[in-house]
KETI-340112 format. One line per 3 residues: number of its first residue (from 1); for each residue x, y, z of N, C-alpha, C, CB. Coordinates in steps of 0.02 Angstrom, whole numbers, plus 50000, padded with zeros to 5 digits. Glycine has a CB too. Layout:
REM residues N
NUM) X Y Z X Y Z X Y Z X Y Z | ...
END
This chain:
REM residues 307
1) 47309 50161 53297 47378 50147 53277 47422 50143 53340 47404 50201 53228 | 47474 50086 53352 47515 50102 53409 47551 50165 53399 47562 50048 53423 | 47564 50159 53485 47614 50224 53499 47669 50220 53451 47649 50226 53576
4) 47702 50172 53461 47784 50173 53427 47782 50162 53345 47838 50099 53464 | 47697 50151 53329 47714 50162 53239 47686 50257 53234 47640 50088 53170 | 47677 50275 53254 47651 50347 53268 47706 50398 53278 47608 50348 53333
7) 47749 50356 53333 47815 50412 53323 47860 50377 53267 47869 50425 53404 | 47865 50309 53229 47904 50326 53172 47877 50357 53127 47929 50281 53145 | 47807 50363 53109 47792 50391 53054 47812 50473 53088 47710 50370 53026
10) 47825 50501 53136 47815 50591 53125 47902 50562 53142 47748 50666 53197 | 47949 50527 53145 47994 50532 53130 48025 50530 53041 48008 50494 53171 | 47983 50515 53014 47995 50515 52960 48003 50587 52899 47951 50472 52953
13) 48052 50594 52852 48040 50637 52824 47962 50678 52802 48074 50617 52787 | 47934 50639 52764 47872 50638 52756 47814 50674 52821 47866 50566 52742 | 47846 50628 52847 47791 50636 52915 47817 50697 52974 47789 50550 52962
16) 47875 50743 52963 47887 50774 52997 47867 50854 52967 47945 50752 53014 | 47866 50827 52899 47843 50897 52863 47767 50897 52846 47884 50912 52791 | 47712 50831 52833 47656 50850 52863 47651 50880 52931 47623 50803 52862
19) 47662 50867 52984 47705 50887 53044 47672 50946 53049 47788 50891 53039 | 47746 50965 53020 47744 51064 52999 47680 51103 53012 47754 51083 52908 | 47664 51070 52930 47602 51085 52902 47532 51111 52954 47587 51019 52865
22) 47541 51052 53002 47503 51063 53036 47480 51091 53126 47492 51024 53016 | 47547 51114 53096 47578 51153 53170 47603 51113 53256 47508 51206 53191 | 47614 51039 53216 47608 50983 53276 47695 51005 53303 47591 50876 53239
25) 47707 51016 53382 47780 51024 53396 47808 50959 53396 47796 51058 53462 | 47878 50961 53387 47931 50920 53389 47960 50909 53470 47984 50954 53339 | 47962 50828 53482 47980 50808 53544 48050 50803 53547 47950 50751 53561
28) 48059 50775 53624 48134 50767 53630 48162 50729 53599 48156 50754 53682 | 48243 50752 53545 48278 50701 53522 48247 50701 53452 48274 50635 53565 | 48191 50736 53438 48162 50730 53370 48210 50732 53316 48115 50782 53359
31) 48257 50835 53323 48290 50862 53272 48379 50820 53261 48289 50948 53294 | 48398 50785 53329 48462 50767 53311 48448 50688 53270 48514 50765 53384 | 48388 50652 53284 48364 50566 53245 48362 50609 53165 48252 50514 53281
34) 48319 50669 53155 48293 50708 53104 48370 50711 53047 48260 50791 53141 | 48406 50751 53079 48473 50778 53048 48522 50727 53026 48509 50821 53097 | 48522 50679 53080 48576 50605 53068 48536 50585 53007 48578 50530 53140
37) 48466 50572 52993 48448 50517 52951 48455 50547 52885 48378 50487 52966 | 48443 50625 52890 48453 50644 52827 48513 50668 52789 48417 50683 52824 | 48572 50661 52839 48656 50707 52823 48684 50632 52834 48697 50790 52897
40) 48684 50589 52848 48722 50533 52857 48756 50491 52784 48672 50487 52899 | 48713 50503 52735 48746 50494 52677 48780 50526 52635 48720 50478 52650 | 48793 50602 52649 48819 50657 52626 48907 50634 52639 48785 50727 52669
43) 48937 50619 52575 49003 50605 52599 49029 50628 52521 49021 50518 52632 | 49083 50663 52530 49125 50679 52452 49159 50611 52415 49199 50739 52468 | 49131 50624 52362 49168 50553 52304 49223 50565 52287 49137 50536 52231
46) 49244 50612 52263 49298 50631 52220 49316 50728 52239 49266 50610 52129 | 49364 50748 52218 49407 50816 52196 49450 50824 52161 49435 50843 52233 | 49448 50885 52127 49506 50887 52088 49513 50980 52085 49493 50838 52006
49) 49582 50988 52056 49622 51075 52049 49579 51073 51989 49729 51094 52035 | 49539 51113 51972 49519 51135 51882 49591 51187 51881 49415 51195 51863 | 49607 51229 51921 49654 51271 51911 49686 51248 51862 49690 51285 51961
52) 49731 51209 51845 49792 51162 51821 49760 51168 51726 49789 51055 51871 | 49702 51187 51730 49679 51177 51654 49661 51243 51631 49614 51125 51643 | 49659 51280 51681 49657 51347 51639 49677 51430 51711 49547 51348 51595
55) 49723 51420 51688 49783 51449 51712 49785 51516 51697 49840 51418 51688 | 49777 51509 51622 49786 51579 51581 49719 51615 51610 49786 51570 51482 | 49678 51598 51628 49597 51628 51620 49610 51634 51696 49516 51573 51585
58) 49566 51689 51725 49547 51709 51788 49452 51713 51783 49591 51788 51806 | 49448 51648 51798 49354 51665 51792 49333 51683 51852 49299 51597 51772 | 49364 51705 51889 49332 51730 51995 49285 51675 52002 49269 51829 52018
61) 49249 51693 52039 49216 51634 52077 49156 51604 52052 49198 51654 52142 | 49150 51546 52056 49129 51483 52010 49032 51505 52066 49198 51368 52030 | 48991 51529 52024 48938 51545 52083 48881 51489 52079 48901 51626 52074
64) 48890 51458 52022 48860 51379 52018 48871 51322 51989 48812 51376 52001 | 48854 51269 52011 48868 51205 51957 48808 51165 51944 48925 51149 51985 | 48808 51138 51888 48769 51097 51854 48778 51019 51810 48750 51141 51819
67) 48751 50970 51850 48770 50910 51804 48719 50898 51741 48773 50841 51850 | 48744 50869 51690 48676 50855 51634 48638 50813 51656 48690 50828 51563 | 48603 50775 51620 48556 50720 51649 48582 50666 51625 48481 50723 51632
70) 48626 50651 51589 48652 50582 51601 48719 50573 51641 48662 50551 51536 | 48749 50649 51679 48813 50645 51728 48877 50648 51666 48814 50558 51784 | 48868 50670 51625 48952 50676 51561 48969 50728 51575 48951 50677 51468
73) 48920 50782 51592 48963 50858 51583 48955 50871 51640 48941 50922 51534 | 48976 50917 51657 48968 50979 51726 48997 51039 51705 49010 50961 51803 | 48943 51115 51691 48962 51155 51676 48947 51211 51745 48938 51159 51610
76) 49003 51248 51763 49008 51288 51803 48994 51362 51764 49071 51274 51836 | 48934 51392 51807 48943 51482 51791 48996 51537 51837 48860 51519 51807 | 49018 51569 51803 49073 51618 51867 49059 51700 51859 49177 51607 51846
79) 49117 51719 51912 49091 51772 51914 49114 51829 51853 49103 51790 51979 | 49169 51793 51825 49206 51851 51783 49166 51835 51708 49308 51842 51778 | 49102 51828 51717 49059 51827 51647 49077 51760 51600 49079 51900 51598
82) 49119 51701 51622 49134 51646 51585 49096 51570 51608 49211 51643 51590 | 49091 51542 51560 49084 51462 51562 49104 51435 51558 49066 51430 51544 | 49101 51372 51629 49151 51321 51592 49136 51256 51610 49227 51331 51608
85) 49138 51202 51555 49145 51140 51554 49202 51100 51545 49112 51126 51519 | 49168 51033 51616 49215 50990 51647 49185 50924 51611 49216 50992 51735 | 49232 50888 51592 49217 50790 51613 49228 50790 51668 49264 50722 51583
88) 49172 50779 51720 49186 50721 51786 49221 50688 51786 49148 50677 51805 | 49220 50627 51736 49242 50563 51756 49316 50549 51732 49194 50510 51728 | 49355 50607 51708 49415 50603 51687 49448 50684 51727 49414 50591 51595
91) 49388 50710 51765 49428 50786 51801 49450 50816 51752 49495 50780 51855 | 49440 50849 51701 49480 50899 51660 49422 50941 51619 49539 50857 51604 | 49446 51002 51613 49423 51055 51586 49411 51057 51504 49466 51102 51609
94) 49329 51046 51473 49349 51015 51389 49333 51100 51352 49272 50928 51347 | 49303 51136 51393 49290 51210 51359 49276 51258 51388 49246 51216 51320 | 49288 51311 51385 49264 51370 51416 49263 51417 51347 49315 51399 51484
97) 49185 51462 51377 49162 51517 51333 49161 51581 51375 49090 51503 51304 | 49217 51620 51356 49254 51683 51385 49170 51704 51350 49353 51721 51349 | 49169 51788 51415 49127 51825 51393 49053 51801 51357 49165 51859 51357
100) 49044 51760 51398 48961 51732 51367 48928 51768 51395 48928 51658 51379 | 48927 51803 51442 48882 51874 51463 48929 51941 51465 48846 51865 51548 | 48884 51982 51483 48914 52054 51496 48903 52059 51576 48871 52121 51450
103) 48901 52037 51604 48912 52021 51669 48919 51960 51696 48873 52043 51697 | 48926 51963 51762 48923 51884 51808 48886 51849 51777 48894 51879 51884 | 48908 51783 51774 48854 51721 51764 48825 51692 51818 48882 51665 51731
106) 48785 51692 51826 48739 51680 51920 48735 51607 51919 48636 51718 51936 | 48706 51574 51863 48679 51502 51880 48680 51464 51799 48588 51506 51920 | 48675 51417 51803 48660 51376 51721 48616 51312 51757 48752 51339 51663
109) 48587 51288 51701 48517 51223 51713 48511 51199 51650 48428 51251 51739 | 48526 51128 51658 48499 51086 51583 48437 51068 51578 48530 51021 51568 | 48420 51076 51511 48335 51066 51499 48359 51003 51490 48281 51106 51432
112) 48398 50955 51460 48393 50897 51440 48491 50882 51422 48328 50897 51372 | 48511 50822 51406 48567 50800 51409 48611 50853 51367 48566 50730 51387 | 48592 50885 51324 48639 50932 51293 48634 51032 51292 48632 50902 51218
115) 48559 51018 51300 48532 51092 51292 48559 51127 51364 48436 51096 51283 | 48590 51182 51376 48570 51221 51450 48587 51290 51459 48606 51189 51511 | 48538 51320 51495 48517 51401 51483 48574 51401 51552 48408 51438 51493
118) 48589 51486 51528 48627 51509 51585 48583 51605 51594 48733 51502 51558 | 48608 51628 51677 48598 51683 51675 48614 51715 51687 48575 51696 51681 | 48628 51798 51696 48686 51857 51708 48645 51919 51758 48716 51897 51617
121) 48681 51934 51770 48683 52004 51818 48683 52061 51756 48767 52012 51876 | 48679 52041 51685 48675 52089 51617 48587 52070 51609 48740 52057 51533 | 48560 52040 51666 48475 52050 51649 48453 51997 51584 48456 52144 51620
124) 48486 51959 51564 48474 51917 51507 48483 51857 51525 48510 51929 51452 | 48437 51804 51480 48452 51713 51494 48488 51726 51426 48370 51637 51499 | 48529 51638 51441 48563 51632 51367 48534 51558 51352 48660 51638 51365
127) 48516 51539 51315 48529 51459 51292 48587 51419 51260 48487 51446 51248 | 48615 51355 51272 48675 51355 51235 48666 51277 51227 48748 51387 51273 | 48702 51244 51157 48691 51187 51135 48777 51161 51165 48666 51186 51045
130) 48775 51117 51201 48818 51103 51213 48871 51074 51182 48804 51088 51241 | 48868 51047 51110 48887 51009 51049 48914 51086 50993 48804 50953 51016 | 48916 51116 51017 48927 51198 50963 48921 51249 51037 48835 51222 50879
133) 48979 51276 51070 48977 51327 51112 49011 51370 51072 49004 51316 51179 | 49008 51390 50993 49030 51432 50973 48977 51509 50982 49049 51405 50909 | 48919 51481 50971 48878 51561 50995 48821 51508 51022 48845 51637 50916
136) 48779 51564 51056 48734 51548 51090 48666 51535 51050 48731 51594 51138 | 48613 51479 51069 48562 51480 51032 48508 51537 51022 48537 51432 51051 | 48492 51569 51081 48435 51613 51068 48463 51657 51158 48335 51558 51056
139) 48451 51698 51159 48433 51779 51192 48375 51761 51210 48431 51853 51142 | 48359 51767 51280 48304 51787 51317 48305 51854 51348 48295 51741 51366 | 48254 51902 51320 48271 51958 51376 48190 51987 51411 48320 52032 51331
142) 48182 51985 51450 48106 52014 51489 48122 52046 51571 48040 51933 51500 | 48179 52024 51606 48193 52050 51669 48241 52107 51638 48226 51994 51728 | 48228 52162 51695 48241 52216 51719 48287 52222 51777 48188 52239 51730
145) 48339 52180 51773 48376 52177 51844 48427 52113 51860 48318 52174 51904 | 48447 52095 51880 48503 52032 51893 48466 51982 51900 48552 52033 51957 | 48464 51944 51841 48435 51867 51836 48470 51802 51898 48458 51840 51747
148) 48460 51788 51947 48500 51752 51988 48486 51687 51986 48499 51772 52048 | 48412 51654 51969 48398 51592 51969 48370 51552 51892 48349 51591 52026 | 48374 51512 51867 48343 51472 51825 48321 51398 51858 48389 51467 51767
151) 48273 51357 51827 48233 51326 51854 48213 51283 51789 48184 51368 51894 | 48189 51230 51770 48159 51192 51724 48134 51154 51752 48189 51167 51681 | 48042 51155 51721 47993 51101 51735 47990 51062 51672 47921 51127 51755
154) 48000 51008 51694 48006 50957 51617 47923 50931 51616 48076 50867 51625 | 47882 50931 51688 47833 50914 51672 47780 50949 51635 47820 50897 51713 | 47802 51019 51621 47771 51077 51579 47809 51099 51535 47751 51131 51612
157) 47865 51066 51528 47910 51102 51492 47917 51182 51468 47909 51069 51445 | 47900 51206 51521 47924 51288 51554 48013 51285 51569 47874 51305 51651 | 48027 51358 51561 48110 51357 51582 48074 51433 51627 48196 51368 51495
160) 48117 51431 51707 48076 51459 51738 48138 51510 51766 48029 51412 51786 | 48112 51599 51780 48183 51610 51786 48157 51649 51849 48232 51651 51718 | 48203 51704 51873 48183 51741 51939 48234 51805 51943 48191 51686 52012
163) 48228 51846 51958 48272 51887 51975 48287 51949 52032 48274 51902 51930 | 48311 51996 52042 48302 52061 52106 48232 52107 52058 48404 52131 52120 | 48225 52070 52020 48171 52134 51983 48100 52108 52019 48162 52130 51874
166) 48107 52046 52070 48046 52038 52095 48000 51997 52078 48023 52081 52093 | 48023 51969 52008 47977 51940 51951 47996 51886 51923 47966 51981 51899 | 47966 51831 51911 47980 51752 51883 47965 51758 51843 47957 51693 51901
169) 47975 51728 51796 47930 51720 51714 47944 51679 51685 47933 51767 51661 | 47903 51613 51656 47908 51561 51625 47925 51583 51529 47837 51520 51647 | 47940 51536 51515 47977 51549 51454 47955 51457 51418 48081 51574 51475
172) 47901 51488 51354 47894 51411 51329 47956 51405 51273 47809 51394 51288 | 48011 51338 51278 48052 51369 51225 48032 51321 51178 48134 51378 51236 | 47989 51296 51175 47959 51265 51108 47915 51312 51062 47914 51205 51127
175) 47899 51363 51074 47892 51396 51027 47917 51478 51014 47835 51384 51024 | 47937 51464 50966 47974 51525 50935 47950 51563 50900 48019 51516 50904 | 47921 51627 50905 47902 51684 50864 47955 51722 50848 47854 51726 50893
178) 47938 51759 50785 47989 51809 50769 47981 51862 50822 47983 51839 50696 | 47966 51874 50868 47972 51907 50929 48010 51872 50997 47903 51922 50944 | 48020 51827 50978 48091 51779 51023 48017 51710 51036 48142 51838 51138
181) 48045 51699 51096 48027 51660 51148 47949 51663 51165 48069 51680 51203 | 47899 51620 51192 47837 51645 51230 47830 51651 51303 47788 51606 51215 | 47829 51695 51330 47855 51704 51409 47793 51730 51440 47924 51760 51424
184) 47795 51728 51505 47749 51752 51548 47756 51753 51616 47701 51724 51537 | 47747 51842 51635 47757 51840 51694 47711 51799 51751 47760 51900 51703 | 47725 51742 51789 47689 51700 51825 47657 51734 51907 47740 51637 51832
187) 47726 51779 51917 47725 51788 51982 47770 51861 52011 47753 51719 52008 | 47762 51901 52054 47791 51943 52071 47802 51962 52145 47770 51980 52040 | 47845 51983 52173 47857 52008 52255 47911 52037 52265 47860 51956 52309
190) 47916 52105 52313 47965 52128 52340 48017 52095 52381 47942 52166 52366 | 48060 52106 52355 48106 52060 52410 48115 52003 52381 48073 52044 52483 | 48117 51979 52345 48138 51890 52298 48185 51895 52300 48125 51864 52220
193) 48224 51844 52335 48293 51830 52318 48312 51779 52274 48326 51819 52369 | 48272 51711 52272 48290 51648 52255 48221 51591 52249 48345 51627 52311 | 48216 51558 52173 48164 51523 52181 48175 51449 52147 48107 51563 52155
196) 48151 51409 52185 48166 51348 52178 48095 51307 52146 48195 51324 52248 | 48122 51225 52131 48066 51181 52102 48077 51145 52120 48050 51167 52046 | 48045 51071 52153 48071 51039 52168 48085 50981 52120 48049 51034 52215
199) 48103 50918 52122 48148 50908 52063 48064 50877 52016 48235 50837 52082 | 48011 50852 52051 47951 50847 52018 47913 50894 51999 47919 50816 52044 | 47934 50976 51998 47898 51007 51981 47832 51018 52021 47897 50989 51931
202) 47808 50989 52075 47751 51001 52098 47744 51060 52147 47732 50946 52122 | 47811 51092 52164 47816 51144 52225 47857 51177 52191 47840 51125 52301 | 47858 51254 52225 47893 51317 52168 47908 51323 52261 47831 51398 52094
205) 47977 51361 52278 47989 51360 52359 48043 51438 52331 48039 51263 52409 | 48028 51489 52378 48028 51548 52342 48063 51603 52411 47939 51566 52306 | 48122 51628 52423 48159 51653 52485 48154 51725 52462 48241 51623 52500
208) 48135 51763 52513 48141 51833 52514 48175 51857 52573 48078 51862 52510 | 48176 51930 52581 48217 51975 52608 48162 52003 52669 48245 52033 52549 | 48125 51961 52661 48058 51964 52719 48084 51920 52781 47974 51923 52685
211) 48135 51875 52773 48132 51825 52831 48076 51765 52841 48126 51867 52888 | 48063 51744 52782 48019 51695 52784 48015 51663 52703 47949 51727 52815 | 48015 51592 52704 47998 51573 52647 47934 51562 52594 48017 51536 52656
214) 47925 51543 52563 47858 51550 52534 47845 51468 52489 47859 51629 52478 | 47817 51430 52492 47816 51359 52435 47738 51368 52440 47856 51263 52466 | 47746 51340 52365 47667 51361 52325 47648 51278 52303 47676 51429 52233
217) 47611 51230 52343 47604 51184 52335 47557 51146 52271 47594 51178 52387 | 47568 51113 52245 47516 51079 52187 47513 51127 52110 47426 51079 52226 | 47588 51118 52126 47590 51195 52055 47592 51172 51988 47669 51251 52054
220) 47554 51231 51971 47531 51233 51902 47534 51286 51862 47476 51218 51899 | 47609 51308 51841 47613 51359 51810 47580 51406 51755 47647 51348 51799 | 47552 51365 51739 47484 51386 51669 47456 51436 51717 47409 51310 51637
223) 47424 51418 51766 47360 51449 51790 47372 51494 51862 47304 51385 51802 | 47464 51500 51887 47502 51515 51921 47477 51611 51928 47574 51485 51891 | 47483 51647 51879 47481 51704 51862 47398 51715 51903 47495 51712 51775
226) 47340 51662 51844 47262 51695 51869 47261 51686 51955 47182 51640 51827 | 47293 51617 51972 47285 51608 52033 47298 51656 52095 47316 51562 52036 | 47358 51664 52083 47394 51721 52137 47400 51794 52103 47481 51696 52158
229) 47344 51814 52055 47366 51908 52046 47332 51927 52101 47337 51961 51969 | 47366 51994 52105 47362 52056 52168 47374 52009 52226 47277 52105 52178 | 47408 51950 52227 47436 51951 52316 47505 51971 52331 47435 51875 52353
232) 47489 51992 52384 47572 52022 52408 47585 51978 52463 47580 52111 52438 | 47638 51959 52458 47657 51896 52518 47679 51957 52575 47740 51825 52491 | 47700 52005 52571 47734 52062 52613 47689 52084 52668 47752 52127 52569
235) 47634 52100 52612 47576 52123 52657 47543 52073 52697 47525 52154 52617 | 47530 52004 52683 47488 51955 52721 47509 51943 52793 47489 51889 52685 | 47601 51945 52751 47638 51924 52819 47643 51985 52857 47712 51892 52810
238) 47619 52040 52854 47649 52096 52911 47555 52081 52942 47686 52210 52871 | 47521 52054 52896 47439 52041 52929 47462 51992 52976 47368 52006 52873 | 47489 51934 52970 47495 51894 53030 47553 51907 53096 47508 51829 53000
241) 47597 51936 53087 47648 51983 53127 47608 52016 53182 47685 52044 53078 | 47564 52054 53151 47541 52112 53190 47453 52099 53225 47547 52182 53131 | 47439 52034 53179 47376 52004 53195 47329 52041 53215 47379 51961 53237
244) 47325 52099 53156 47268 52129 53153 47230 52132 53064 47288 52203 53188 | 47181 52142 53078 47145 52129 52999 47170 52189 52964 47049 52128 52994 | 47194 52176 52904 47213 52186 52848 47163 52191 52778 47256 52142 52847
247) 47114 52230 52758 47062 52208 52699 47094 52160 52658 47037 52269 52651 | 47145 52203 52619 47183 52202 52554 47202 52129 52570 47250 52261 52541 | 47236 52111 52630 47268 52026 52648 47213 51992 52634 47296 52003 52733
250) 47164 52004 52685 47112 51950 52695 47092 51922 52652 47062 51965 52720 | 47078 51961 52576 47066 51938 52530 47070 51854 52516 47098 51975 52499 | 47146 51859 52506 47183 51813 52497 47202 51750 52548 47228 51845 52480
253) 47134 51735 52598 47131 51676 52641 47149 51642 52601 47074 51653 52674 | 47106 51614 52554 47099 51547 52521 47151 51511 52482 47050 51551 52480 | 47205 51566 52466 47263 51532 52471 47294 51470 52498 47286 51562 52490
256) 47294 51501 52568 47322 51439 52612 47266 51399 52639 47368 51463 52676 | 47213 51390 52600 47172 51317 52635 47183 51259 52611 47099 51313 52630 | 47219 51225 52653 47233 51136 52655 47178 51116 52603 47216 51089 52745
259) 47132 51131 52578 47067 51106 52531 47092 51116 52475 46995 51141 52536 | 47138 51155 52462 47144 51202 52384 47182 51150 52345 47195 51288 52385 | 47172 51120 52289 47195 51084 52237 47237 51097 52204 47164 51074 52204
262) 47252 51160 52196 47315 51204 52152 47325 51245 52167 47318 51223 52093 | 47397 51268 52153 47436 51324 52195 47421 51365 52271 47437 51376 52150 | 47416 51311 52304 47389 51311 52363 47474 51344 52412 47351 51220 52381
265) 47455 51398 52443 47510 51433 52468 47539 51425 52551 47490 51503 52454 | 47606 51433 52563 47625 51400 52630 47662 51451 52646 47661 51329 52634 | 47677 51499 52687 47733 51518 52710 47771 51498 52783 47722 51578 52706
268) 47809 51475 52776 47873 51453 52818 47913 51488 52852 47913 51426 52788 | 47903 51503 52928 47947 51564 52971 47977 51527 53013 47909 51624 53013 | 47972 51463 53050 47954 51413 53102 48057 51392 53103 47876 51333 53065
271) 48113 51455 53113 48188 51447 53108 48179 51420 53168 48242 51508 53097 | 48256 51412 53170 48271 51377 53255 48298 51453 53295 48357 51296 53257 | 48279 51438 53359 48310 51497 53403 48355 51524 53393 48323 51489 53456
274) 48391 51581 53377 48436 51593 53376 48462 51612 53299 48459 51550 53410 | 48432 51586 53272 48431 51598 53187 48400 51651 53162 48399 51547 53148 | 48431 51703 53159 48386 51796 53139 48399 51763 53078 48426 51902 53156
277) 48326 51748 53067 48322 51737 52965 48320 51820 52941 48220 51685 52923 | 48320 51841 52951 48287 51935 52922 48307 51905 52848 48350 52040 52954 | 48351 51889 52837 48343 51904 52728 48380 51819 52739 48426 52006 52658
280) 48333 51793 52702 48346 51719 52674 48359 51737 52595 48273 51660 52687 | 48438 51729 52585 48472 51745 52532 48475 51681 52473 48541 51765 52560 | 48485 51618 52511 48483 51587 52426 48461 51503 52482 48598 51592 52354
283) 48436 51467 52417 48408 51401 52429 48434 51337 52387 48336 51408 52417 | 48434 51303 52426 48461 51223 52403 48407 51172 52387 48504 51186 52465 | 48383 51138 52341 48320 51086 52374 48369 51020 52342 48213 51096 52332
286) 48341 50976 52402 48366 50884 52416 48373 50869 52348 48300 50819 52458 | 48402 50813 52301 48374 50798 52255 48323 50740 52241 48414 50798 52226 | 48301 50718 52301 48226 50706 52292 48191 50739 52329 48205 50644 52300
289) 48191 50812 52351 48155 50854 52355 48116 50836 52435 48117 50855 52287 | 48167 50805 52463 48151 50793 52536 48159 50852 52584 48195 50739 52560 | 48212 50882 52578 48221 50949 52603 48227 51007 52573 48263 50950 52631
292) 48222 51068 52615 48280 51133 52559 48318 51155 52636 48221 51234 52499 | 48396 51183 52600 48423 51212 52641 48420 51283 52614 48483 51181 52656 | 48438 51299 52661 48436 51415 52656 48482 51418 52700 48349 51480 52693
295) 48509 51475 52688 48573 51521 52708 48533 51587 52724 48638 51533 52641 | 48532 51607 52792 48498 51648 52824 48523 51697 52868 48461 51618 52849 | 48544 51764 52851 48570 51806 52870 48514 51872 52926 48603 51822 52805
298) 48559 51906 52947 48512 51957 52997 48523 52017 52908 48568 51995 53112 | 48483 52068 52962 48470 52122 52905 48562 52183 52921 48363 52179 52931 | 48558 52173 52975 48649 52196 52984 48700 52157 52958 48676 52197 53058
301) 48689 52085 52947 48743 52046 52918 48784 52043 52990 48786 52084 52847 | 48761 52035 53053 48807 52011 53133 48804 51937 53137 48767 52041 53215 | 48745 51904 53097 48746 51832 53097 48736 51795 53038 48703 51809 53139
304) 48754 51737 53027 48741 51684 52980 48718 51613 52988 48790 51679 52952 | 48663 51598 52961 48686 51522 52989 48616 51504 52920 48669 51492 53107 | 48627 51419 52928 48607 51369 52862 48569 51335 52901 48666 51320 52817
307) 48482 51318 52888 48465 51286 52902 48424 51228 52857 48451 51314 52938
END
């Protein structure tokens, strides 16, 4: 292959994160061609005051937003336990549901153009039909701790949640027992802050309080649980830190072999100088799943920075 088709391909998105993968360094001029090609279309369309529509209400701070899948609604979760839905395309406020939790609302995610679960710092998911926000469809409850993320794989149609309790757990909401929901814990680790999907569902990309990320490639939540029980990402990584053998780690080589067909595991430390990741607090992914950004703090909180 010529030289100059060789450096566009590892200039390429694609080709910079096989790259990664394979521990190849980055040349001069790589990261500023890298950053232009991918932030250069990032430009704001529109703004507007929601203030002006609800005045009377104090919902504190708006801690996520969500568009449906055909772009009509946008419902924001906040901090003072309320919901609320916007029209985009006319800027105005069509509802809010005071007190839909007993705590903060952390995040909301549409399964589909009308359906979308929200979750609380009260340890519970909610489901809500967007056509009737008079009560909620169904109560999810299985975490033990501040629910912070929700997630939906449409290609499994799993609703996927995460929380400080350490623990993810898929939720089939197509079927309903008189015991709620069918759920299952998939996955567990100390230190979880935030877990992501990418928008195909094929990568689960997962931030802890370890200073390092975690993406579980070729995923397959069914078989997520048999695949990865008894690994501790904590322990592997203090095995490679300290680069001495570990039994209990070693186990768990085969994880990360480039050969593995499913849920094949990656962890990601590789910040830029100067960036004390110590606790990677929350994650962004591209929406075609070209990048993720993280917000990466020291363990004192003396620095911040987004990479």
């Amino acid at each position: 292959m010529p030289k100059y088709k060789r450096l566009q391909n590892r200039f390429s998105i694609y080709g910079s994160l096989r790259g990664r993968e394979l521990g190849q360094k980055t040349f001069l001029g790589f990261e500023d061609k890298f950053s232009k090609k991918l932030l250069s279309s990032i430009l704001p369309c529109s703004s507007w005051d929601h203030l002006e529509d609800c005045r009377e209400r104090d919902h504190g701070g708006v801690f996520n937003l969500e568009f449906s899948q055909d772009g009509s609604l946008l419902v924001a979760a906040c901090e003072k336990k309320s919901v609320l839905m916007f029209d985009p395309l006319c800027h105005r406020l069509i509802h809010s549901i005071d007190n839909a939790h007993r705590d903060c609302v952390n995040c909301v995610r549409f399964l589909d153009s009308r359906v979308f679960a929200t979750c609380s710092d009260d340890s519970t998911v909610a489901l809500w039909d967007a056509r009737n926000l008079k009560n909620r469809i169904r109560t999810l409850h299985g975490h033990s701790n501040w629910v912070k993320n929700i997630e939906f794989s449409s290609r499994e149609d799993l609703l996927v949640t995460s929380g400080f309790d350490g623990s993810i757990y898929t939720w089939d909401i197509n079927s309903y027992t008189e015991k709620g929901f069918l759920y299952n814990r998939v996955f567990h680790t100390n230190g979880l802050m935030r877990t992501r999907l990418n928008p195909d569902a094929t990568k689960m990309i997962i931030c802890t309080t370890s200073g390092y990320l975690i993406i579980i490639h070729d995923l397959d939540l069914h078989n997520l649980p048999v695949d990865l029980y008894g690994f501790k990402p904590n322990m592997y990584r203090l095995m490679q830190l300290s680069r001495a053998t570990i039994p209990m780690a070693v186990r768990y080589n085969h994880l990360f072999s480039r050969w593995r067909r499913r849920n094949r595991v990656e962890f990601v430390t590789d910040f830029p100088v100067g960036d004390d990741a110590e606790v990677v607090s929350s994650l962004q992914v591209h929406p075609q799943g070209w990048a993720v950004l993280s917000r990466n703090i020291s363990n004192d909180e003396s620095s911040e920075a987004c990479t």
